[in-house]
PAKE-354684 format. One record per residue: x, y, z of N, C-alpha, C, O in turn; residue number from 0. Coordinates in Angstrom, 1 decimal. Layout:
BEGIN
> X, Y, Z, X, Y, Z, X, Y, Z, X, Y, Z, NUM $
...
***
This chain:
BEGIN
> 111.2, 90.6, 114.1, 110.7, 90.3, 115.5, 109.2, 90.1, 115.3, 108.5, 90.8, 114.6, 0 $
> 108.6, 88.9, 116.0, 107.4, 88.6, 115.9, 106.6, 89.4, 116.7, 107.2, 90.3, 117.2, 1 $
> 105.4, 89.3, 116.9, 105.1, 90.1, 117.7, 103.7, 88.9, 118.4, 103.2, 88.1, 117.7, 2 $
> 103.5, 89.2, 119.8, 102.9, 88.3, 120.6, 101.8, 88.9, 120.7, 101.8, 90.1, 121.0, 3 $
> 100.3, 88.0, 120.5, 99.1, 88.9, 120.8, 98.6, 88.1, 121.9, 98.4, 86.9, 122.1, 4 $
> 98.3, 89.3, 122.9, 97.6, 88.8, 123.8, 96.7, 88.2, 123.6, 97.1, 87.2, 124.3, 5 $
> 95.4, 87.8, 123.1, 94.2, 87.5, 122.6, 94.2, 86.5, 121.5, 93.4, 86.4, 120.6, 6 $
> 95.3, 85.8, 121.7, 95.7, 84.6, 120.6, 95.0, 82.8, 121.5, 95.2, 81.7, 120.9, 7 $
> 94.3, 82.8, 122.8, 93.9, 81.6, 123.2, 92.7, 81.5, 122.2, 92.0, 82.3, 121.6, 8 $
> 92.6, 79.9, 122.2, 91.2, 79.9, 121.5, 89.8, 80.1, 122.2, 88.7, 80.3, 121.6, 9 $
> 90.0, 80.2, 123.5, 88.8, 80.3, 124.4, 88.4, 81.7, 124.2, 87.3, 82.1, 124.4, 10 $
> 89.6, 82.5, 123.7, 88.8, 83.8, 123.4, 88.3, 84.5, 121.9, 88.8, 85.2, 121.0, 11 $
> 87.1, 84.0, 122.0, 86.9, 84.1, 120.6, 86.4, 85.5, 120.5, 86.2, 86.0, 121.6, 12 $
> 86.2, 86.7, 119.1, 86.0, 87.7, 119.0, 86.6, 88.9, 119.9, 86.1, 90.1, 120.1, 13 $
> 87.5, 88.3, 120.3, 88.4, 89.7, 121.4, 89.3, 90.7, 120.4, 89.7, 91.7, 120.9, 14 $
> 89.5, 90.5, 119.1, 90.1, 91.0, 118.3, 90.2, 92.6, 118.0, 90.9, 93.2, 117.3, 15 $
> 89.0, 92.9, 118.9, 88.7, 94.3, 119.0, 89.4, 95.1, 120.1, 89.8, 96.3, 120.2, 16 $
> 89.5, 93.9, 121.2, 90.0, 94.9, 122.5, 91.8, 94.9, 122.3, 92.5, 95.5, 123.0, 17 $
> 92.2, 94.1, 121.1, 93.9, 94.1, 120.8, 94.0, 95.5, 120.1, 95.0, 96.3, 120.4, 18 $
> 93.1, 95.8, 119.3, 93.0, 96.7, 118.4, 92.9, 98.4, 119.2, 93.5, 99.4, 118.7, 19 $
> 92.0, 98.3, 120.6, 91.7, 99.6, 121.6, 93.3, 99.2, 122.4, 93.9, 100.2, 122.5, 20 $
> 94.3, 97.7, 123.0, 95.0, 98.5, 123.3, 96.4, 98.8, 122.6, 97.4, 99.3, 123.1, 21 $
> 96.2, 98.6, 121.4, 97.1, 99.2, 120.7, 96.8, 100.7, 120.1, 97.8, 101.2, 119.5, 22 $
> 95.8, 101.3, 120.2, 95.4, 102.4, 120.1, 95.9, 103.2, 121.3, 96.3, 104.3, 121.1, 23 $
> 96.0, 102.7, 122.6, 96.1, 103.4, 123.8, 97.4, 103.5, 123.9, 97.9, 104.5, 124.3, 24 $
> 98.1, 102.6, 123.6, 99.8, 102.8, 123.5, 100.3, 103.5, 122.8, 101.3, 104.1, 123.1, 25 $
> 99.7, 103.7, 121.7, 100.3, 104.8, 120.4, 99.7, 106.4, 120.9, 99.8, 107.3, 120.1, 26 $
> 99.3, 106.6, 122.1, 98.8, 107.8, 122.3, 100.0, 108.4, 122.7, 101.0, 107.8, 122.7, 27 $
> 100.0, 109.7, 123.1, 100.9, 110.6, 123.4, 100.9, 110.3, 124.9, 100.0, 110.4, 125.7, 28 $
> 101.9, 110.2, 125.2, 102.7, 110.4, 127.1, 102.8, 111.5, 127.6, 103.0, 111.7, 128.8, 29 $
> 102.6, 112.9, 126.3, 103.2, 114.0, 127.2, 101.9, 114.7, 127.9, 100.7, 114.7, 127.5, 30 $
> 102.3, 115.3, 129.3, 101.5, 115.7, 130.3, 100.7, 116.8, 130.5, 100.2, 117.1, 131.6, 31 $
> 100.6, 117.4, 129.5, 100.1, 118.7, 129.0, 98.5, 118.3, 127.8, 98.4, 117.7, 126.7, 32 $
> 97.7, 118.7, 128.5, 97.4, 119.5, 129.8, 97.4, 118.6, 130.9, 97.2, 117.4, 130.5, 33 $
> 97.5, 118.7, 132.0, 96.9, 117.8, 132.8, 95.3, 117.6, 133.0, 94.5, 118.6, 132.9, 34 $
> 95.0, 116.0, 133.3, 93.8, 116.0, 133.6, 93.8, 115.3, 134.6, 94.8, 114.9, 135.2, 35 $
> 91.8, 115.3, 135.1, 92.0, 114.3, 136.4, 90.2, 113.7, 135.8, 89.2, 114.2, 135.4, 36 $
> 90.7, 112.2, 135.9, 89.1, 111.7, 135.8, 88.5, 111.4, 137.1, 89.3, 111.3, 138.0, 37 $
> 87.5, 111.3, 137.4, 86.6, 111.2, 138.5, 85.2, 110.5, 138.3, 84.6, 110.6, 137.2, 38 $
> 84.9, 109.9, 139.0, 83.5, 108.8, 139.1, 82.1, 110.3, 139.9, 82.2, 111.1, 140.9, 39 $
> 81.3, 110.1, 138.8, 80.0, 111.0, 139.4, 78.6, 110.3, 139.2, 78.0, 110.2, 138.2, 40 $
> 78.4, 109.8, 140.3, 77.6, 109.1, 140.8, 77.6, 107.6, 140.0, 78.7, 107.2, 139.6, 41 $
> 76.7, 107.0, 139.8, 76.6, 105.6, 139.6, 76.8, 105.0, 138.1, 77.4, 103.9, 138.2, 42 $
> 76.6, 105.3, 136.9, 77.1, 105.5, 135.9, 77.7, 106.5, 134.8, 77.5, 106.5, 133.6, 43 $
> 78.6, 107.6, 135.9, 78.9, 109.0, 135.1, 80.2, 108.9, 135.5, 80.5, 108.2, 136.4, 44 $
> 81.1, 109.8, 134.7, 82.4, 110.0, 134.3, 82.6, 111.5, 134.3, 81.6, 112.2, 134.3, 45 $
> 83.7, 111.8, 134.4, 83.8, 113.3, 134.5, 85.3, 113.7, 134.3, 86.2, 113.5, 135.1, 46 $
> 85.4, 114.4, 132.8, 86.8, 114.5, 133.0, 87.3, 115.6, 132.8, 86.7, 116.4, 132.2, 47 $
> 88.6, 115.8, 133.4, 88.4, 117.6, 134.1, 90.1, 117.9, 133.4, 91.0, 117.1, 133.7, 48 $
> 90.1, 118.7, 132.8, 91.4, 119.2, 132.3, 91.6, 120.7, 132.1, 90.7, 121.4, 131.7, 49 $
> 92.9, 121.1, 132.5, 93.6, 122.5, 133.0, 93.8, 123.2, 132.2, 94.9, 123.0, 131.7, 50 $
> 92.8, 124.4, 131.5, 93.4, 124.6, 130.0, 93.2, 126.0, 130.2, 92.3, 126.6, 129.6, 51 $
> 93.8, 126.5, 131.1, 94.0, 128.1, 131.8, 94.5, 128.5, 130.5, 95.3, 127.8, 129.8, 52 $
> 94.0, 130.0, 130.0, 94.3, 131.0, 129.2, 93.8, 130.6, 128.1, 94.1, 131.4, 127.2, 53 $
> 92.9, 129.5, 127.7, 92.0, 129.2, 126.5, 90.5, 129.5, 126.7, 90.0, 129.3, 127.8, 54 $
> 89.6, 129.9, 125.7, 88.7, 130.0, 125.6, 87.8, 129.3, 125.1, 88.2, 128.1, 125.1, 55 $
> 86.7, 129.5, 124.7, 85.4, 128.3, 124.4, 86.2, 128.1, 122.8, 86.8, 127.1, 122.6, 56 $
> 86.1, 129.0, 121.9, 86.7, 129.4, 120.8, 87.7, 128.9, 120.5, 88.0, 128.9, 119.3, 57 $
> 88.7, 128.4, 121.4, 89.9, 128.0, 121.3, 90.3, 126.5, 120.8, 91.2, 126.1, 120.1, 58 $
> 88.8, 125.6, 121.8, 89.1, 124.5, 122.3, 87.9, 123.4, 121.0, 87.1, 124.0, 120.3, 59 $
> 88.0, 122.4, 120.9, 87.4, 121.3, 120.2, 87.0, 120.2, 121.1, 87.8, 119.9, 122.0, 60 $
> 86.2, 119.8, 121.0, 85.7, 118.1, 122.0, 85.0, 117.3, 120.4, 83.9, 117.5, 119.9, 61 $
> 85.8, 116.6, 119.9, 85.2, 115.4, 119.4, 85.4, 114.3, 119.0, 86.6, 114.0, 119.0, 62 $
> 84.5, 113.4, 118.6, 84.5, 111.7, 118.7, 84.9, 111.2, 117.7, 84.1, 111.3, 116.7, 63 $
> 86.1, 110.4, 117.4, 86.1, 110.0, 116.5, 86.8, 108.4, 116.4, 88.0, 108.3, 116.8, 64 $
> 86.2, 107.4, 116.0, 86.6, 106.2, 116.1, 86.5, 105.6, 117.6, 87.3, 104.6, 117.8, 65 $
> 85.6, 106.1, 118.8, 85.7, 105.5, 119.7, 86.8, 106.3, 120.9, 87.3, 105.8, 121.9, 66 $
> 87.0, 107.2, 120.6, 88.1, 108.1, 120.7, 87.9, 109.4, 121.1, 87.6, 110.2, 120.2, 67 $
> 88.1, 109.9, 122.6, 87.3, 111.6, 122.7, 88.4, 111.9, 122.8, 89.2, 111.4, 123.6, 68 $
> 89.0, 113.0, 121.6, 89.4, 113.8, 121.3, 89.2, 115.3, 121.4, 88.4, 116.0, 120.9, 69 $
> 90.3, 115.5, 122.6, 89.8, 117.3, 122.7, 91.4, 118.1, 122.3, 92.5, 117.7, 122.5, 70 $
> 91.0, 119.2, 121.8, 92.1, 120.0, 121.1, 91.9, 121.1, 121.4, 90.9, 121.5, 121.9, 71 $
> 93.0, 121.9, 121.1, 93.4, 123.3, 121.7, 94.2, 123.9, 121.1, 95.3, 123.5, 121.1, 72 $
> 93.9, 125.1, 120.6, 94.9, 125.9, 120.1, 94.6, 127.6, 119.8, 93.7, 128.2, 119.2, 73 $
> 95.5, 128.0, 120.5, 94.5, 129.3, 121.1, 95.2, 130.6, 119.5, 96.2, 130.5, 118.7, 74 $
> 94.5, 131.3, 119.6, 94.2, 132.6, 118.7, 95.7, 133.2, 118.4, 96.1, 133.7, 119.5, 75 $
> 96.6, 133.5, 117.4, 98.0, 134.4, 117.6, 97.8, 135.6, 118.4, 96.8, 136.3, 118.3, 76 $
> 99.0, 135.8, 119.5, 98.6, 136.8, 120.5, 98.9, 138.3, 119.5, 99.2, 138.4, 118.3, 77 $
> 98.7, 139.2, 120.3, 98.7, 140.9, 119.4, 100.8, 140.9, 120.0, 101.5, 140.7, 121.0, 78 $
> 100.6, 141.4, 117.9, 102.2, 141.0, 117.8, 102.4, 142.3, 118.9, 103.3, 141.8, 119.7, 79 $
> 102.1, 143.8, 119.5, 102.3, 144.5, 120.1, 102.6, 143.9, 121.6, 103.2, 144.7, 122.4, 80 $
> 102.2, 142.6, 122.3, 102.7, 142.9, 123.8, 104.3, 142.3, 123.7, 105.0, 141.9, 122.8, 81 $
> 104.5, 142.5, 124.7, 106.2, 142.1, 124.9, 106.3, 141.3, 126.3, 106.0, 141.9, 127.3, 82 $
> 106.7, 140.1, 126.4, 106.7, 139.2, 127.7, 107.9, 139.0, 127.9, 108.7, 138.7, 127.0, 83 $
> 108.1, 139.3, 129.7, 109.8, 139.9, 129.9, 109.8, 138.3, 130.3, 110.9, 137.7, 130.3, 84 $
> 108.2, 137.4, 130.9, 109.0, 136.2, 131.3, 107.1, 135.6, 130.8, 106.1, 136.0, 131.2, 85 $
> 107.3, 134.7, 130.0, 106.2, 133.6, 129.8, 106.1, 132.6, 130.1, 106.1, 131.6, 129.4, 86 $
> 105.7, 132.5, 131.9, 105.4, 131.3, 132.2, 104.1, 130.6, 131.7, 104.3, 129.4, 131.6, 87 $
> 102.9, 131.0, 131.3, 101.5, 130.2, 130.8, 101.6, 129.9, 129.9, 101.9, 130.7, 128.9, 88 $
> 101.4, 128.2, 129.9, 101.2, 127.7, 128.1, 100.5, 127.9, 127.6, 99.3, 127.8, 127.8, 89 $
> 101.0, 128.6, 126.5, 100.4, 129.2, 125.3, 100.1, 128.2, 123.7, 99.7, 128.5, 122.6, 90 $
> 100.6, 126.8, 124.2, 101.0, 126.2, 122.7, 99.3, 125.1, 122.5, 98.5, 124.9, 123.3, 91 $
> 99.5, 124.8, 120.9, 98.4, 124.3, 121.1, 98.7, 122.5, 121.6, 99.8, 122.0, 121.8, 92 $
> 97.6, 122.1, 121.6, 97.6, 120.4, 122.5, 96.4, 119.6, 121.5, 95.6, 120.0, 120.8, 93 $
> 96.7, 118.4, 121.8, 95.9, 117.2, 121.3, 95.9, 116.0, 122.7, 96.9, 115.4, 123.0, 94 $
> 94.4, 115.8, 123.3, 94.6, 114.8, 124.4, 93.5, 113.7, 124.1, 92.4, 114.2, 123.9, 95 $
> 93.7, 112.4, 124.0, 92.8, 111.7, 123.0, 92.5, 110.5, 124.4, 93.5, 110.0, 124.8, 96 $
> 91.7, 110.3, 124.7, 91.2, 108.9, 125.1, 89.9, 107.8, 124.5, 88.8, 107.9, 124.0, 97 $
> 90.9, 106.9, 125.0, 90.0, 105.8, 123.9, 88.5, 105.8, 125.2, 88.6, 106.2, 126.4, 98 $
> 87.4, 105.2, 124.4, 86.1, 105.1, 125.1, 85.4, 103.9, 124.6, 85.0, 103.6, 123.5, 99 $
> 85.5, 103.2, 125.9, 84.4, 101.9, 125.7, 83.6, 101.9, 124.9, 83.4, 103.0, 124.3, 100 $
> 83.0, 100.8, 124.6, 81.6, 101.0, 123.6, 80.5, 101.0, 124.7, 80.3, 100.4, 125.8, 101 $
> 79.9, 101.9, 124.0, 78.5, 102.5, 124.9, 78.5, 103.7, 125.6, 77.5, 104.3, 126.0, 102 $
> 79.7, 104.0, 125.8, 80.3, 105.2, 126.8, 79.6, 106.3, 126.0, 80.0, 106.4, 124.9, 103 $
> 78.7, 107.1, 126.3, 78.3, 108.5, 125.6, 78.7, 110.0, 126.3, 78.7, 110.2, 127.5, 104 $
> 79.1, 110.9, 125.3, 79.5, 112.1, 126.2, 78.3, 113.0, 126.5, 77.6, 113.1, 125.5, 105 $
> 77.8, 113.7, 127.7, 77.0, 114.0, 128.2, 76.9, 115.5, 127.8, 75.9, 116.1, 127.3, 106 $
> 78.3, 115.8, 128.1, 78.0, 117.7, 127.5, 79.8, 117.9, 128.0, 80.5, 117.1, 128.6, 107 $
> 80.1, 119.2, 127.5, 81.0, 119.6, 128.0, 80.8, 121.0, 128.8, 79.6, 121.3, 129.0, 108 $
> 81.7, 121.7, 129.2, 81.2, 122.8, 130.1, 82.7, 123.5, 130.0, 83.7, 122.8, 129.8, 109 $
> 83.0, 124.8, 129.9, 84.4, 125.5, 130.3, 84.0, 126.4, 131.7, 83.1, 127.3, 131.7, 110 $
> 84.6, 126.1, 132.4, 84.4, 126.8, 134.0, 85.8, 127.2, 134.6, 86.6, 126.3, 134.9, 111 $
> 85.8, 128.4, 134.8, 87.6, 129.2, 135.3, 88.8, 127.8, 135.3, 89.2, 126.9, 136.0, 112 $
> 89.0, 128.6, 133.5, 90.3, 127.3, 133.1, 89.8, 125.9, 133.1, 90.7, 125.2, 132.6, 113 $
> 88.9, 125.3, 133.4, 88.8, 124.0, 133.8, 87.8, 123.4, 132.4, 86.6, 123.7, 132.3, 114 $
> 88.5, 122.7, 131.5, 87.5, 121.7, 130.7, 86.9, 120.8, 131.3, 87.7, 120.0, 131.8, 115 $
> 85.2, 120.5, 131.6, 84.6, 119.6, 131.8, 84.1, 118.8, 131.0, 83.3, 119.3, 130.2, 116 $
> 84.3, 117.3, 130.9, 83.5, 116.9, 130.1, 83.0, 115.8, 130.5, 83.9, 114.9, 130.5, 117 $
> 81.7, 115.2, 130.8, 80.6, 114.4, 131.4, 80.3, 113.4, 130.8, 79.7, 113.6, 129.8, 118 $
> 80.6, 111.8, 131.0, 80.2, 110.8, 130.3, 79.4, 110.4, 131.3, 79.2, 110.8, 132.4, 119 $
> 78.5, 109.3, 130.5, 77.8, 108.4, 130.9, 77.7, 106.5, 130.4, 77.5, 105.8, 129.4, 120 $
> 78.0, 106.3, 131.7, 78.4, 104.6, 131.1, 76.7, 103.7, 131.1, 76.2, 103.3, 132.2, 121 $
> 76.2, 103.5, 130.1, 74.6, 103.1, 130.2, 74.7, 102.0, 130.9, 75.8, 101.4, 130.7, 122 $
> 73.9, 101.5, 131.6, 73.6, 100.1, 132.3, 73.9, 98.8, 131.2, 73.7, 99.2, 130.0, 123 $
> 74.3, 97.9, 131.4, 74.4, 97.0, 131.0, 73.0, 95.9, 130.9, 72.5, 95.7, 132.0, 124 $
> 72.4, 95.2, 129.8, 71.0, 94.7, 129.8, 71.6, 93.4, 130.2, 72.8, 93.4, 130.3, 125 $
> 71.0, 92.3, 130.4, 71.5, 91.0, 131.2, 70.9, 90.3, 129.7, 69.8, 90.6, 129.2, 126 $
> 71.7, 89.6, 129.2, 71.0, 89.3, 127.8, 71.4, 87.5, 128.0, 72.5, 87.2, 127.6, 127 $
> 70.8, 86.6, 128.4, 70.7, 84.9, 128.7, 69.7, 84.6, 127.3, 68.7, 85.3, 126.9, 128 $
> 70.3, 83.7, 126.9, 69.3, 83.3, 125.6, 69.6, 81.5, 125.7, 70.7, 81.1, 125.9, 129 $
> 68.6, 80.7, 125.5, 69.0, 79.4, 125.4, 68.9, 79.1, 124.3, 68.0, 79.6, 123.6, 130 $
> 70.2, 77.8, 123.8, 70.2, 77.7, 122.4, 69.6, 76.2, 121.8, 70.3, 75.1, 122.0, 131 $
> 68.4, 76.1, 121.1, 68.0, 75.3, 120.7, 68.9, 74.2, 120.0, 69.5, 74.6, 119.0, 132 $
> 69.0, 72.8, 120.3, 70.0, 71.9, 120.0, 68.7, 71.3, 119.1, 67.5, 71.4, 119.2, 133 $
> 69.9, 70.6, 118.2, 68.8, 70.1, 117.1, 69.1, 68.8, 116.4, 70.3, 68.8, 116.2, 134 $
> 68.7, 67.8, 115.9, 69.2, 66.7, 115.7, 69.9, 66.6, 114.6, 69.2, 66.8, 113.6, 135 $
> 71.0, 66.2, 114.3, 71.6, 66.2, 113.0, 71.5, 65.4, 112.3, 71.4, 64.2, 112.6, 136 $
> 71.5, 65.9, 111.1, 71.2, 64.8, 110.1, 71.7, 63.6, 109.7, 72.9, 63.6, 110.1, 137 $
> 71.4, 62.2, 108.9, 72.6, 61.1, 109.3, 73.3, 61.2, 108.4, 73.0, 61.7, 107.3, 138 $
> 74.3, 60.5, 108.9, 75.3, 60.8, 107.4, 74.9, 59.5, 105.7, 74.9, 58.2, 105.6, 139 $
> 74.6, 60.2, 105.0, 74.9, 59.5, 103.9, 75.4, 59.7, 103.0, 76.0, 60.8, 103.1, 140 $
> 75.7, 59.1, 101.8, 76.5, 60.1, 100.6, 75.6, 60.4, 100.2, 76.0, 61.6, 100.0, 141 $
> 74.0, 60.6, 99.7, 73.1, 61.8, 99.0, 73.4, 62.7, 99.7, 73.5, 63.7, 99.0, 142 $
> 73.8, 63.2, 101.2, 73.6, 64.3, 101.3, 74.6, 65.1, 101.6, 74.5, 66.2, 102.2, 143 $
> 75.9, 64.6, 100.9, 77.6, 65.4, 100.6, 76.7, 66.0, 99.0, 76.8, 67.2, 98.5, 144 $
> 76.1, 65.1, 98.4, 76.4, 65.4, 96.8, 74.7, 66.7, 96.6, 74.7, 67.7, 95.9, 145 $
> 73.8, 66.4, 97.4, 72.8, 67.7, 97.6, 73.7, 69.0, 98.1, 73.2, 70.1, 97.8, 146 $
> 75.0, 69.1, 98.9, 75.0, 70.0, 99.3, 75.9, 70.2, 98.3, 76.1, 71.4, 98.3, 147 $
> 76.4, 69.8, 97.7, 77.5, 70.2, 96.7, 77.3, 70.7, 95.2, 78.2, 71.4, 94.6, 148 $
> 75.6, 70.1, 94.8, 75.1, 70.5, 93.8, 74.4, 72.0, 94.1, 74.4, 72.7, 93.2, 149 $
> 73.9, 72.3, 95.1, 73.6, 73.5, 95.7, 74.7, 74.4, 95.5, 74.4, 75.6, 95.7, 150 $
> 75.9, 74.3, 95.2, 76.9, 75.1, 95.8, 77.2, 75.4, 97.0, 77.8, 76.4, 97.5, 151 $
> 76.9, 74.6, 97.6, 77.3, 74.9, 99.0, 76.6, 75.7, 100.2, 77.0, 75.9, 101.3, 152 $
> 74.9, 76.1, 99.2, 74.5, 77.0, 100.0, 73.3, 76.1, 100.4, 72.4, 76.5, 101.1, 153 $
> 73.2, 75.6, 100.1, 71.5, 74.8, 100.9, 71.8, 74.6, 102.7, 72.9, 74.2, 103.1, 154 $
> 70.6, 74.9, 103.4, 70.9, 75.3, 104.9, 70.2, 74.1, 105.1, 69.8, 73.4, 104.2, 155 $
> 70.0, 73.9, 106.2, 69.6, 72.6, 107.3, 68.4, 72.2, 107.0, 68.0, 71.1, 106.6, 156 $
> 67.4, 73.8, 107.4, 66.1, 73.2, 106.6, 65.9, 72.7, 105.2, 64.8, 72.1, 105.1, 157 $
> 66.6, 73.0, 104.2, 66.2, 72.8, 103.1, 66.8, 71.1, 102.9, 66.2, 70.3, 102.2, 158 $
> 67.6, 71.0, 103.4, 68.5, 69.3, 103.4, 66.9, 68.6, 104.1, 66.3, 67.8, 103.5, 159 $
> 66.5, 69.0, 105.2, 65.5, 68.5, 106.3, 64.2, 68.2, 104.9, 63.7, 67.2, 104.5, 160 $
> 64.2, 68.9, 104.6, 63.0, 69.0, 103.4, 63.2, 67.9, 102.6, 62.1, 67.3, 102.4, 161 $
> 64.3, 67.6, 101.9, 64.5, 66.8, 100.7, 64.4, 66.0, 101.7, 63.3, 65.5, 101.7, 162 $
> 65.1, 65.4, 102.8, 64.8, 64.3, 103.5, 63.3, 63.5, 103.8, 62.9, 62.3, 103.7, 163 $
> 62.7, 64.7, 104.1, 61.2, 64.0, 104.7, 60.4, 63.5, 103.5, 59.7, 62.5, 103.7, 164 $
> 60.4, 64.3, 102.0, 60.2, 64.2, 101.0, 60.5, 62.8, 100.2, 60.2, 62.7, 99.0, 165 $
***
């Protein structure tokens, strides 16, 4: 089976990266544990909030890897002495990974009754317009296949411009 990439037009040049984040996002885990909830805090901040009742600061991990906030959990073996007639609170450990734009930075995390916080910030975007200097090309002759060829291939514009004016 072939497989179809979205990002196969030629108008899209260099997208090769965002095929690559969503196939990272697909191969993540579905299951629902812990639950989270993301939320918009103020004009370029993030805030993502997950339910990790019965874990401690000790317990838990927040880190970055490949573009990737990674938070983990896995809490301490309980004292072999209690005995639980009914264990409803998850106790097991978890892995919850989201992928993160480029630029996205994490601000801090926080543990507040059960509740992992953790604060991004999305930086402004700079308006970056540049005009591209067009330039006259050179005319075709056969000296200047066999200059570029005796160079190996590496003599650049100006240096061809050079032997010409010369």
């Amino acid at each position: 089976m072939t497989r179809v990439s979205l990002f196969n037009s030629p108008l899209l040049l260099g997208f090769d990266h965002f095929e690559r984040v969503l196939d990272r996002i697909s191969k993540t885990s579905a299951e629902g544990y812990p639950p989270y909830n993301i939320e918009q805090i103020g004009e370029n901040g993030l805030r993502i909030t997950l339910a990790v009742a019965g874990f401690s600061m000790d317990d838990l991990q927040v880190s970055i890897e490949d573009n990737q906030l990674i938070i983990r959990g896995r809490q301490a073996e309980d004292d072999q002495n209690r005995v639980f007639l009914h264990r409803g609170i998850a106790a097991r450990q978890f892995q919850r990974a989201f992928v993160l734009a480029e630029g996205i930075e994490v601000v801090s995390a926080a543990l507040d009754n059960g509740l992992l916080h953790i604060d991004l910030q999305r930086p402004l975007p700079e308006n970056r317009a540049r005009t591209i200097k067009i330039e006259k090309a050179l005319p075709e002759r056969p000296g200047n296949a066999a200059i570029n060829v005796e160079a190996g291939g590496q003599g650049t514009l100006a240096q061809e411009r050079r032997r010409n004016d010369e």
